[in-house]
N, C-alpha and C positions, 0 to 999 in steps of 0.2 A: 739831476742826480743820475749816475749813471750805475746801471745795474748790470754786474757780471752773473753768468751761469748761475753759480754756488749763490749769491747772495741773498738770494730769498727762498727758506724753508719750500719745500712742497706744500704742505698746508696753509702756510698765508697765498701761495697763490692760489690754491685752488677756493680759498676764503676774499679772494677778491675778485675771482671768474663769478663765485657765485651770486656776491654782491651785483656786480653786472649784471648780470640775465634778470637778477629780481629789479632791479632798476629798469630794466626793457620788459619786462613782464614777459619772461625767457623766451623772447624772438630775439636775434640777434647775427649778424655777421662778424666775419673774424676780426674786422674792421672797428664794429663797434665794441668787439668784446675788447679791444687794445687801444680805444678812445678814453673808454666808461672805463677799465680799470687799473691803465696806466701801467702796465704790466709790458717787458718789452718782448720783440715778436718770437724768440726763442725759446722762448718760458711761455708762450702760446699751447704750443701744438700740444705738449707733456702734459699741461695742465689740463688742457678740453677735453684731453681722450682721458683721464683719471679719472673728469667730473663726469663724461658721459657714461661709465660704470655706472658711478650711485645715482644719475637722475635721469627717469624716464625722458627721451630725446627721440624726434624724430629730422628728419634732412628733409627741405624745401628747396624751390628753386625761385628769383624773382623774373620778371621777364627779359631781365637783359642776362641773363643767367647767373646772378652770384647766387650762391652756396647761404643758404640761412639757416642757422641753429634751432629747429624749434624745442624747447625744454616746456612742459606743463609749471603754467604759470605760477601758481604755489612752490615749486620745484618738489615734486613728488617722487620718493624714490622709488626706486626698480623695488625696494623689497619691504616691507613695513615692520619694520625688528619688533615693534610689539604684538603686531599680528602674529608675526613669526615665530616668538616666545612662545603667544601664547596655543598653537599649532603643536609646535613642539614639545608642553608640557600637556597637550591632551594626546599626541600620538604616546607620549611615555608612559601615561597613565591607564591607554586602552593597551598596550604592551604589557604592560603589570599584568594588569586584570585578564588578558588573555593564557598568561603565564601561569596565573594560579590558576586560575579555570582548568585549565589544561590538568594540571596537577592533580585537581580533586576529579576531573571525570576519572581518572582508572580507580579510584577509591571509590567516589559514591556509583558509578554505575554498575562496577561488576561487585563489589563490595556488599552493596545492599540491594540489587539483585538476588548474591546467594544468601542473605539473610531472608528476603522475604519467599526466597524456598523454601530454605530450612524449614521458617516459623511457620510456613503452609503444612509443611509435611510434619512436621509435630503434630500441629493441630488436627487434623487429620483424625493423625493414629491415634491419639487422644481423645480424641470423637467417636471413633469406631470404639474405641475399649471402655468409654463410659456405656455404651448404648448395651451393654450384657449384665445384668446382675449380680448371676456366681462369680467368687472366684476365681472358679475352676473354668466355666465357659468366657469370665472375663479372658485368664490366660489363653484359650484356646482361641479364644475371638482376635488375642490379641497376636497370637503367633502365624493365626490365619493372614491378619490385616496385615499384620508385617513384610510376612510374603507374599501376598497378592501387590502390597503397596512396590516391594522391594522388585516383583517382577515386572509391575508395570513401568518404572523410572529404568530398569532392565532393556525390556522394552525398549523402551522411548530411544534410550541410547542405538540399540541393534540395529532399531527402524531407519534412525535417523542416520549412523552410519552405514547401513546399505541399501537405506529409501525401498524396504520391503516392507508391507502393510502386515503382513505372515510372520512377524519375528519372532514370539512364540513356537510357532509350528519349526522355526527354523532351530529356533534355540535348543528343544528338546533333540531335533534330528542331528544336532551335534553333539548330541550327549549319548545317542544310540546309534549312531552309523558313521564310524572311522571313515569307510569311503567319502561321506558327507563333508565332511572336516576338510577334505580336497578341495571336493565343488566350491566349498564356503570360500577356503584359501585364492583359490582362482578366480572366483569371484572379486573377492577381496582386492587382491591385485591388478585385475583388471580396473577396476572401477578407481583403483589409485592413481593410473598410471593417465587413463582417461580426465582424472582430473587434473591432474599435473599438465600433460597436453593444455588442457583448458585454460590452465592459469599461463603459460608459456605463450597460447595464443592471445590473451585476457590485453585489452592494452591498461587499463589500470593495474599495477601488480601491489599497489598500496598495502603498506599492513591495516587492519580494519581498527586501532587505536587513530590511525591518520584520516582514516574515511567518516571516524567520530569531532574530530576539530573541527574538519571541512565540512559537516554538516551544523557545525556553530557556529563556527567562525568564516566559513569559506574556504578554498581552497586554496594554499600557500603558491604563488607563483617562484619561479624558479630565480633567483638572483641570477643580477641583471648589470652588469657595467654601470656604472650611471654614467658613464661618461660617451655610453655607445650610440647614441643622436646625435651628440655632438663629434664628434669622429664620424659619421658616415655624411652631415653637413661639411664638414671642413675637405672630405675625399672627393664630395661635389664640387666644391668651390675649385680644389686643384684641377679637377674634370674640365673644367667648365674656364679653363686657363685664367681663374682669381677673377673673373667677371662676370657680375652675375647684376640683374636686375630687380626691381622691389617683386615683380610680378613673376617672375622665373624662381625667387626665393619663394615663393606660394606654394607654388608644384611641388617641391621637395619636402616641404614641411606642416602646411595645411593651416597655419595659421592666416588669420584675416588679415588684409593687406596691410590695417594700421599694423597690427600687431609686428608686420615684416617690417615696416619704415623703422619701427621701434628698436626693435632687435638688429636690426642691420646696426643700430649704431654701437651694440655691444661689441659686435663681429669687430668692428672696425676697431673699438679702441684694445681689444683684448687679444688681435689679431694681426695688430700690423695695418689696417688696412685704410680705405683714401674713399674720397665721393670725386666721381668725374661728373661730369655734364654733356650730355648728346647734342649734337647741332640743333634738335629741337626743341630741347629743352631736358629730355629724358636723365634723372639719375641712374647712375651706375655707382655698383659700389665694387670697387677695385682692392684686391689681396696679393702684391707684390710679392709681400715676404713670406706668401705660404708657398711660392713656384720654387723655390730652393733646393736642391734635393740632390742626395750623393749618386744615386741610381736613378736607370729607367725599369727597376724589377715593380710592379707594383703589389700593394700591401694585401692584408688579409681584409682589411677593411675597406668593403664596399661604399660607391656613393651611396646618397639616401636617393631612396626608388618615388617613384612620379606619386604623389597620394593616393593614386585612383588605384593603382595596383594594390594596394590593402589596405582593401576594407575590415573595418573592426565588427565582431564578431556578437551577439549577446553574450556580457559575462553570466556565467551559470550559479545559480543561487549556493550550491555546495558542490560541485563539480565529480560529484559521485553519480553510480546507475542510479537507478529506480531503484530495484533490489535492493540495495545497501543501502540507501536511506529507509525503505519500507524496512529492515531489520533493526536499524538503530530507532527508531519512532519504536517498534514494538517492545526493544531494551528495557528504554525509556520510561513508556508506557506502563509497563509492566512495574518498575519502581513506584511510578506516581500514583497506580491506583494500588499497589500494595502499603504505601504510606498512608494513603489518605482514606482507604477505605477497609480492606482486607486483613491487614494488623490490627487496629481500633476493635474493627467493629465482629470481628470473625477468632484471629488467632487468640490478642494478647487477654479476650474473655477467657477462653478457652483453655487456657496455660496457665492462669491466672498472672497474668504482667498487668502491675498497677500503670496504666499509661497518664495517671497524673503526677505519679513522682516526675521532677521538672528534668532529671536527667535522662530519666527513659521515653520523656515528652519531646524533648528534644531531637534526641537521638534516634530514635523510631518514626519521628511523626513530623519533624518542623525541618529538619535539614534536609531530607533527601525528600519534603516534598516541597521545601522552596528550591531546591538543587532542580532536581525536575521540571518544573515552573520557568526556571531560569534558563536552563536545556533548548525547550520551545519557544519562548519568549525574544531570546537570542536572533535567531534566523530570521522568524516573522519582523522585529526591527530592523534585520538589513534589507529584507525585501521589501518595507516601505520606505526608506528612508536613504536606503546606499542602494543598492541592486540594481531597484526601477529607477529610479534616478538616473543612474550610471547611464543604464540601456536606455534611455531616452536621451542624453547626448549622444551616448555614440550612433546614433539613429539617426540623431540632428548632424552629427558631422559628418556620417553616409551621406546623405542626402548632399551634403554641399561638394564631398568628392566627388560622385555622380554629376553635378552641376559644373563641377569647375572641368571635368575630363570632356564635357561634348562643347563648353566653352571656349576651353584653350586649342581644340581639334579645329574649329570653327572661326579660330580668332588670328592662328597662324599657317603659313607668311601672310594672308590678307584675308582681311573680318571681312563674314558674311553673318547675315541676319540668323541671331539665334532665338530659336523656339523649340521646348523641349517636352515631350511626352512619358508617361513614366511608360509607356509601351518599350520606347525606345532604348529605354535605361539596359546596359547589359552587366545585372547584375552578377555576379556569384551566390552561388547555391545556398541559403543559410543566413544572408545577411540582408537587416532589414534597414530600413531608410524611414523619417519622419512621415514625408508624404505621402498620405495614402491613397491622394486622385490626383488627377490632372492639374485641378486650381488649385493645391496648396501647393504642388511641384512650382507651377506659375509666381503664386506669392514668394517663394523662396528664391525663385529665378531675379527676381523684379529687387528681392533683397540684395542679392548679388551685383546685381547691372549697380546699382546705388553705390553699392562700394569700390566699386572703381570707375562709375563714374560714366557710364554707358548709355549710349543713345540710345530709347526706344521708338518703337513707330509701333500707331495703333489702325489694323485696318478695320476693312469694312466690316469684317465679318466678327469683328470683335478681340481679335486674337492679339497678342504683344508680343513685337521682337524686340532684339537690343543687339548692337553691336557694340566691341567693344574694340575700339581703336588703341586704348592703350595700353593692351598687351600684345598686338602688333607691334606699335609703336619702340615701344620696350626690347622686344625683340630684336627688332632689326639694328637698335642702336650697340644691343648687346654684340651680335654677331657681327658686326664692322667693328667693335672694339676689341673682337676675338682675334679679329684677321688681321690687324695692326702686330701682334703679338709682344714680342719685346719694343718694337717702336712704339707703342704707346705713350707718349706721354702722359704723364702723371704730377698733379700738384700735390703734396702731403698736406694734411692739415696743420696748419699754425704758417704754410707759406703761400696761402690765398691771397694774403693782403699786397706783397710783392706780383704775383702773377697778374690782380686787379691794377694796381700801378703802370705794371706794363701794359695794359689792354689801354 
């Protein structure tokens, strides 16, 4: 039967590639994928690089050097749409909830904050005016309390706006000495001007509503490209004249070496691009059609930088001072024990507020002190659960940046025996790494050397190195495929089978 271009759907071939691979238990050459599913060599290549999208793939090499498919033998895809669902409907659900959360903090925090003043300063005065007998000394008591009440929240203000302990003494001397009313002005002024400075030099200039999310939710990070890894990967590749190796893909991106054989095969089908083979056997993974280009002006967008050069940071539990978290706790604070304790059992006796009626139960006592509850409750679950989590990857992936920058320094142009001290480490200021001695740097070493496959030698004195030849190896075949430049030849995929024919 003979089959042109058009004659078979894309989906029956890519439903008969995948038949194949699960027939070879997804090991396979281009050879056997066009034996096993009779598909002709044309309708190869279009079809491999489609299915190498949806199913995890990495590139082999046998020792006469063909090119072999390896696919995860179940054929497991790159993305698990019902994982992915169900990811998806819990980010949208902790989005809701963070939405209305947001919502009710400017209601219940400063809302019933100023209620459980008010209901303080009722009570109070109502306290002070039962405690007189007469009348007459009740009124007088109570005109007293009034004022003494009214000066001290007076007070409180004057204090608290020009941080004088004296506000009293000051407050009268503005009401007796005109010159005074200056000094206060200039004062005033001064101390305005000094805080505006302050806030000018302040590097958070947050409104303090955003310094209340961030201390529930975290700190909002600033939108981000998503697409900007992948643009400063792809400015590498053109850097790097479309040649690059599984081990030199490491450097840029920090993923483990599987994880690079993996990806490399997305690169390729998503990109244009090809698997060459080094005289010694080495893959290269080659990007033709990304060298294209109208100009030699180049872009805004950088390659991606060596992993070693940033190191990730602890993320900050609410990414506010001290200060501002110590003032939002006391907010807070101030609500949950005015709910649950100072209402009940102080004002609403005192006022006479039934707090069993279920609407003033409610509204006084159960919302703003499960609100509250929930306030602190919040943070403390991301700090066991997201936070420290978080900070103990990236701690773990410090560490292997650190490992892989005195390995690759060590390994090219020619490997010498590595053994590494966390003395030697040269860290940046501020970031921390798994290993906190010598032997767990060593264990982590020893992890490394394992995944790609590195020689160790144990001496006398106990100690372990590892060389690691094949990102040498890697290297070198990279940089003669660089020097070739357009002479390169290059096989595409789906026309291995003719170039095996020839050999």
């Amino acid at each position: 039967m003979n089959l042109n271009r058009g004659s078979l759907a894309d989906v029956e071939v890519d439903q008969r590639l995948v038949a194949a691979l699960r027939a070879r238990r997804g090991r396979a050459t281009e050879s056997d994928l066009i034996a096993e599913s009779g598909l002709p060599q044309h309708l190869l290549g279009p079809g491999l690089r489609r299915i190498m999208l949806v199913y995890e793939c990495a590139i082999e090499t046998t020792d006469d050097g063909d090119v072999v498919y390896v696919f995860d033998p179940d054929l497991a895809p790159r993305t698990d749409d019902l994982g992915h669902r169900w990811r998806a409907i819990r980010r949208t659900a902790w989005a809701v909830f963070r939405t209305l959360f947001k919502i009710t903090i400017t209601v219940v925090l400063i809302v019933y904050f100023l209620i459980v003043v008010a209901l303080m300063i009722a009570a109070t005065v109502a306290l002070l005016s039962q405690k007189n007998g007469s009348s007459s000394s009740s009124s007088s008591s109570s005109s007293s309390s009034s004022s003494s009440s009214s000066g001290f929240f007076d007070g409180l203000f004057w204090g608290w706006l020009f941080g004088d302990r004296n506000y009293r003494s000051r407050r009268h001397a503005w009401r007796r000495d005109p010159d005074y009313q200056d000094q206060a002005l200039e004062h005033y002024e001064s101390s305005r001007w000094a805080t505006e400075a302050g806030r000018r030099t302040a590097s958070d200039r947050r409104p303090f509503y955003r310094k209340v999310f961030a201390f529930v939710f975290g700190r909002e990070e600033e939108e981000r490209d998503q697409l900007f890894t992948e643009k400063q990967l792809l400015a590498y590749l053109r850097a790097a004249d479309g040649v690059v190796s599984p081990t030199e893909l490491v450097t840029r991106t920090g993923w483990s070496l599987d994880a690079a054989e993996r990806q490399s095969t997305r690169l390729i089908a998503e990109y244009g691009g090809d698997v060459e083979v080094g005289e010694d056997g080495q893959i290269l993974y080659v990007f033709p059609d990304l060298m294209a280009t109208a100009s030699n002006t180049t872009t805004e967008t950088r390659p991606a930088p060596l992993v070693w050069e940033h190191y990730e940071t602890p993320q900050p539990l609410t990414g506010n001072s001290a200060a501002a978290n110590t003032g939002i706790v006391a907010l807070n604070l101030s609500v949950l024990v005015g709910a649950t304790l100072l209402i009940p059992h102080y004002a609403a006796p005192i006022l006479g507020i039934d707090m069993t009626v279920p609407a003033v139960h409610i509204g006084l006592y159960v919302v703003p002190a499960v609100y509250s509850a929930l306030f602190f409750t919040i943070p403390i679950y991301r700090a066991l659960f997201h936070v420290g989590p978080e900070n103990r990857r990236r701690a773990k992936r410090n560490t292997r940046r650190a490992l892989l920058q005195t390995v690759y320094a060590r390994s090219v142009p020619n490997p010498t025996p590595v053994q590494v001290k966390r003395a030697q480490l040269a860290l940046p200021y501020g970031v921390e790494i798994s290993a906190g001695d010598d032997g767990e740097l060593a264990e982590a070493l020893a992890d490394v050397a394992t995944e790609y496959g590195a020689d160790g030698t144990v001496h006398d004195d106990g100690a372990v190195t590892f060389v690691f030849d094949r990102i040498a190896n890697e290297a070198g075949a990279a940089k003669s495929a660089r020097a070739l430049g357009g002479q390169l030849a290059i096989t595409r995929i789906g026309d291995r089978v003719t170039a095996q024919l020839r050999g």
